[in-house]
LUMRO-686173 format. One record per residue: residue in three letters; x, y, z of N, C-alpha, C in turn; residue number from 0. Coordinates in Angstrom, 3 decimals, m for minus. Layout:
residues N
+------+----------+----------+----------+----------+----------+----------+----------+----------+----------+------+
| resn |     n_xx |     n_yy |     n_zz |    ca_xx |    ca_yy |    ca_zz |     c_xx |     c_yy |     c_zz | resi |
+------+----------+----------+----------+----------+----------+----------+----------+----------+----------+------+
|  ala |        X |        Y |        Z |        X |        Y |        Z |        X |        Y |        Z |  NUM |
...
+------+----------+----------+----------+----------+----------+----------+----------+----------+----------+------+
end
This chain:
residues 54
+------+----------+----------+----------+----------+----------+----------+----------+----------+----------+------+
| resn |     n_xx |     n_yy |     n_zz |    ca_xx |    ca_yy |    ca_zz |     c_xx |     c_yy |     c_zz | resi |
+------+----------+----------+----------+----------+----------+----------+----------+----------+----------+------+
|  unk |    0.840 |   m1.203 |    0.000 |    0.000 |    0.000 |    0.000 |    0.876 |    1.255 |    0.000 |    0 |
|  unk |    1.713 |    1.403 |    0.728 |    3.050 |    2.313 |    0.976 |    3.733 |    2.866 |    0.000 |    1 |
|  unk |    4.222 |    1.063 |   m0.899 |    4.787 |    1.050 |   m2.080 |    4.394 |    1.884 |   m2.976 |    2 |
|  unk |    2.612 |    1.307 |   m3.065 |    1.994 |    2.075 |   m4.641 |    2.221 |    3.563 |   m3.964 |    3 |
|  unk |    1.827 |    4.366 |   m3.245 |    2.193 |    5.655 |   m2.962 |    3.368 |    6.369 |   m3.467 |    4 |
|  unk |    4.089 |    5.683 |   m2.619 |    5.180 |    6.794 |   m2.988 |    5.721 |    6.303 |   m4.248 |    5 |
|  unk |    5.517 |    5.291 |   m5.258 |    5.739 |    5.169 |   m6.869 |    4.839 |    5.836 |   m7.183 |    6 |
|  unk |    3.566 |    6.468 |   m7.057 |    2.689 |    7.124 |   m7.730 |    3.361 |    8.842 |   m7.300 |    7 |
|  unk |    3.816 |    9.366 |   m6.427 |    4.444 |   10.504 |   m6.132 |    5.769 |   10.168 |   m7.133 |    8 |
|  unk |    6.553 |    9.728 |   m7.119 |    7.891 |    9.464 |   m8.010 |    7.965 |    9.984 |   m9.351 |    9 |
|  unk |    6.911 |    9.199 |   m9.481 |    6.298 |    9.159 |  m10.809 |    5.272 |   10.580 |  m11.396 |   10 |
|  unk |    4.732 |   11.148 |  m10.061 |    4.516 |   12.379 |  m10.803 |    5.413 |   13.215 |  m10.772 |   11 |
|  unk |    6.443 |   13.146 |  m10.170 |    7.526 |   14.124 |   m9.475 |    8.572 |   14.043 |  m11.215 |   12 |
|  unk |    8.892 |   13.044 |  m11.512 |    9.600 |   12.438 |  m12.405 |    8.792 |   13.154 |  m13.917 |   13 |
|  unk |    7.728 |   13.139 |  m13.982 |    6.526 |   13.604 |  m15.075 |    6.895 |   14.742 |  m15.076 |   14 |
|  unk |    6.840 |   15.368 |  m14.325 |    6.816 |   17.384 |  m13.882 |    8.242 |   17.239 |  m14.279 |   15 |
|  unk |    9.711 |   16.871 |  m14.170 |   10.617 |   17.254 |  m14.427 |   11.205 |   17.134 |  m15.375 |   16 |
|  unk |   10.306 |   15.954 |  m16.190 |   10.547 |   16.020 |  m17.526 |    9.863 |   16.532 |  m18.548 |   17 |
|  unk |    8.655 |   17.122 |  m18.024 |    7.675 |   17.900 |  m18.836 |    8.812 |   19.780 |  m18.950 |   18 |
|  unk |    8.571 |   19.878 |  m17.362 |    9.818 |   20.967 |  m17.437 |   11.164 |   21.224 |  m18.675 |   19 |
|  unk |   11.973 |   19.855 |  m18.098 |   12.899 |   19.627 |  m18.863 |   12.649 |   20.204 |  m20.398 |   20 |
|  unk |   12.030 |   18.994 |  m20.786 |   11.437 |   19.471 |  m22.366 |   11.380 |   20.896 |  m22.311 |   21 |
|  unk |   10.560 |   21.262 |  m21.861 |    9.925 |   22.808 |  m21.941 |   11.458 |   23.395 |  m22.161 |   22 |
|  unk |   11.949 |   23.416 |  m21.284 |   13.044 |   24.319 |  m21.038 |   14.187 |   24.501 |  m22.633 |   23 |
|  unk |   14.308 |   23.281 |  m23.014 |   15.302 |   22.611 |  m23.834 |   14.734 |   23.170 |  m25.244 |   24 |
|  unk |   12.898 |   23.240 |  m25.107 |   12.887 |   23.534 |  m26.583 |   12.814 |   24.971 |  m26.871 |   25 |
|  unk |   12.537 |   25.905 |  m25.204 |   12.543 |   27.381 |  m25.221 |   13.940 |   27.486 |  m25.729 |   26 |
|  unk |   14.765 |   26.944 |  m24.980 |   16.258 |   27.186 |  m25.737 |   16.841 |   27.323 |  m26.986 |   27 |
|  unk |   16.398 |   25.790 |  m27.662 |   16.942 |   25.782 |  m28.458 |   16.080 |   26.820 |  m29.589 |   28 |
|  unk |   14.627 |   27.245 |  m29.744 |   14.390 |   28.040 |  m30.259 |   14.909 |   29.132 |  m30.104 |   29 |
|  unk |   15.584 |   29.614 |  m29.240 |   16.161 |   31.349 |  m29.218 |   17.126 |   30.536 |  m29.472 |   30 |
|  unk |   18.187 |   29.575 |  m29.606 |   19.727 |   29.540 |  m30.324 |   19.118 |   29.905 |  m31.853 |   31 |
|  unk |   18.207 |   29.352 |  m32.460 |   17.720 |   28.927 |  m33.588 |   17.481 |   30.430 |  m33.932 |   32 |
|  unk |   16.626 |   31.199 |  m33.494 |   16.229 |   33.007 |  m33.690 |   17.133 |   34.041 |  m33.552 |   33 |
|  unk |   17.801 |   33.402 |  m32.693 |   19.502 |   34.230 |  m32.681 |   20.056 |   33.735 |  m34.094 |   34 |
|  unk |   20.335 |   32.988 |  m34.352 |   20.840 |   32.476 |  m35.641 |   20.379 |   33.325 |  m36.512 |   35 |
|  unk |   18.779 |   32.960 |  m36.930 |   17.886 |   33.648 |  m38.215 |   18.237 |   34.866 |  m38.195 |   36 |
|  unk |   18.355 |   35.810 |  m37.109 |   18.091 |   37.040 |  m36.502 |   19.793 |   37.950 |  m37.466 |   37 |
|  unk |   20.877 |   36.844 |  m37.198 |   22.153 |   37.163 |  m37.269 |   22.656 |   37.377 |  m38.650 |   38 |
|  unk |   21.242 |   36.055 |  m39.359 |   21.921 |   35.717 |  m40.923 |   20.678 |   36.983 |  m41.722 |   39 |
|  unk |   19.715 |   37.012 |  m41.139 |   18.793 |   38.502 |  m41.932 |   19.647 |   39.599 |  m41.828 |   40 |
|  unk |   20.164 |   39.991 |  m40.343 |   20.827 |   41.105 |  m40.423 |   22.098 |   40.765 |  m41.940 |   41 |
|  unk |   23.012 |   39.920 |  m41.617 |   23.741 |   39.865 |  m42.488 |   23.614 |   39.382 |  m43.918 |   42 |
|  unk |   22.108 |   39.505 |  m44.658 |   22.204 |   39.163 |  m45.401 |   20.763 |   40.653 |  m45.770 |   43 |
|  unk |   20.946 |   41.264 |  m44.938 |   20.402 |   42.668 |  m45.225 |   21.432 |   43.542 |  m45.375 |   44 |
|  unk |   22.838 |   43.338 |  m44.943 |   23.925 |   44.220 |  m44.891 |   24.675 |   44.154 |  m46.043 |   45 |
|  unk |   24.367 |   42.854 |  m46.720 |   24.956 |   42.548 |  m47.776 |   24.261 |   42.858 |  m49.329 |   46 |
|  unk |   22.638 |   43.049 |  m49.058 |   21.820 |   43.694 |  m50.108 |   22.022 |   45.024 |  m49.952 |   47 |
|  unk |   22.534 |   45.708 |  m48.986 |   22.745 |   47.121 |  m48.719 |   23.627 |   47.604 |  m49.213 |   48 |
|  unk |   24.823 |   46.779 |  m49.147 |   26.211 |   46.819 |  m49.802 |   26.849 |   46.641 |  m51.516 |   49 |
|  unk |   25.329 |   45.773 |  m51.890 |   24.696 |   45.194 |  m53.357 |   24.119 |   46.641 |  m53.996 |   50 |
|  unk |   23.602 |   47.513 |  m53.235 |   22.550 |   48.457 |  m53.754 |   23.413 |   49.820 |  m54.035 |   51 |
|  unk |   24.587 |   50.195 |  m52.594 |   25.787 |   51.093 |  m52.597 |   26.852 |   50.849 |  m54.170 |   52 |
|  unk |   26.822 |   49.650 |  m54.373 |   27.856 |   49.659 |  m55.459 |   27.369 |   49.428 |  m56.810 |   53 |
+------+----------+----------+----------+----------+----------+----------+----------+----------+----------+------+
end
């Protein structure tokens, strides 16, 4: 009776930290990913700018 308890707490405890986890990992890696986009627009706006000057 004990047993099933505290495996049913474990187990939600374990759920929540990997629901977290995830969460966390894919907020991340989307801003590495938008930092990226963010870096190659600028530089590929600097370079139509530089296209338009000459």
């Amino acid at each position: 009776m004990v047993w099933s308890v505290v495996f049913q707490r474990l187990t939600a405890s374990t759920g929540a930290i990997v629901i977290l986890g995830s969460i966390a990992l894919g907020a991340y890696k989307l801003r590495q990913s938008s930092d990226s986009l963010r870096g190659r627009g600028v530089y590929w706006r600097n370079q139509e700018m530089e296209d338009f000057i000459h």
